[in-house]
C-alpha positions in Angstrom: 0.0 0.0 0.0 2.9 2.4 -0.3 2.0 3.1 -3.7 -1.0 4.0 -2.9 0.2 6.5 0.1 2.6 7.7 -2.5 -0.2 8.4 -5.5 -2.3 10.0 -2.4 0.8 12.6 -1.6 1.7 13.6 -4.7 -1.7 13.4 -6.7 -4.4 13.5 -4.1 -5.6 10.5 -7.1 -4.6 6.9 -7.6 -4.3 6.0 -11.2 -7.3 3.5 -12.4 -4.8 0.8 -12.8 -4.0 1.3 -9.0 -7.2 1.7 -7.8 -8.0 -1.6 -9.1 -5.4 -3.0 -7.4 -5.7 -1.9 -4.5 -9.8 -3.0 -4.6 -8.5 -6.5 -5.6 -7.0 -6.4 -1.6 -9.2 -3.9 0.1 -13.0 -3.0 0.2 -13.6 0.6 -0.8 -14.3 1.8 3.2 -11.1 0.2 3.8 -9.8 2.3 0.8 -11.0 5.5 2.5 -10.0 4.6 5.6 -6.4 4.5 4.5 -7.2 7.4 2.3 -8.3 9.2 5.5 -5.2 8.2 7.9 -3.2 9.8 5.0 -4.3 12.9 5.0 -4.4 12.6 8.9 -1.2 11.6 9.1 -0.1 14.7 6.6 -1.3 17.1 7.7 0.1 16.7 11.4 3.0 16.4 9.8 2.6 19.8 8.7 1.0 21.5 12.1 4.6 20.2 13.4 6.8 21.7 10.9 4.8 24.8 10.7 5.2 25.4 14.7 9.0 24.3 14.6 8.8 21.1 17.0 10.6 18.5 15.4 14.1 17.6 16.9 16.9 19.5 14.6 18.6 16.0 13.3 15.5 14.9 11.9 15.4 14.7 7.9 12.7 16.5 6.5 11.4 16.6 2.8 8.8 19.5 1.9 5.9 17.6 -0.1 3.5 20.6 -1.4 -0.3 20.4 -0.9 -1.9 19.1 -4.3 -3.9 21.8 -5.9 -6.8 19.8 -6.7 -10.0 21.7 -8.4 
């Protein structure tokens, strides 16, 4: 399911030909559900680098927001 996490962070969109994997594994509620904890997960990530508490060592890589219409 890292593909998917990956298509979610960088397209906000799975490709069809992932989406049908991923339905070959995974109900769609499942689907959201993971779909959900992503954007969750992301956009903690974010409250924590925007207020500066993340230790100094740790690497970070800036991933924009998608601009999604």
């Amino acid at each position: 399911m890292l593909a998917w996490t990956d298509a979610f962070l960088a397209d906000a969109e799975a490709p069809p030909a992932l989406q049908r994997e991923a339905l070959a594994h995974f109900t769609p509620a499942q689907l959201v559900e993971l779909a959900a904890a992503n954007a969750i997960f992301m956009g903690f990530s974010k409250i924590a680098l925007a207020l500066g508490d993340v230790p100094d060592d740790l690497p970070l890589m800036e991933q924009a927001t998608p601009d999604v219409s």
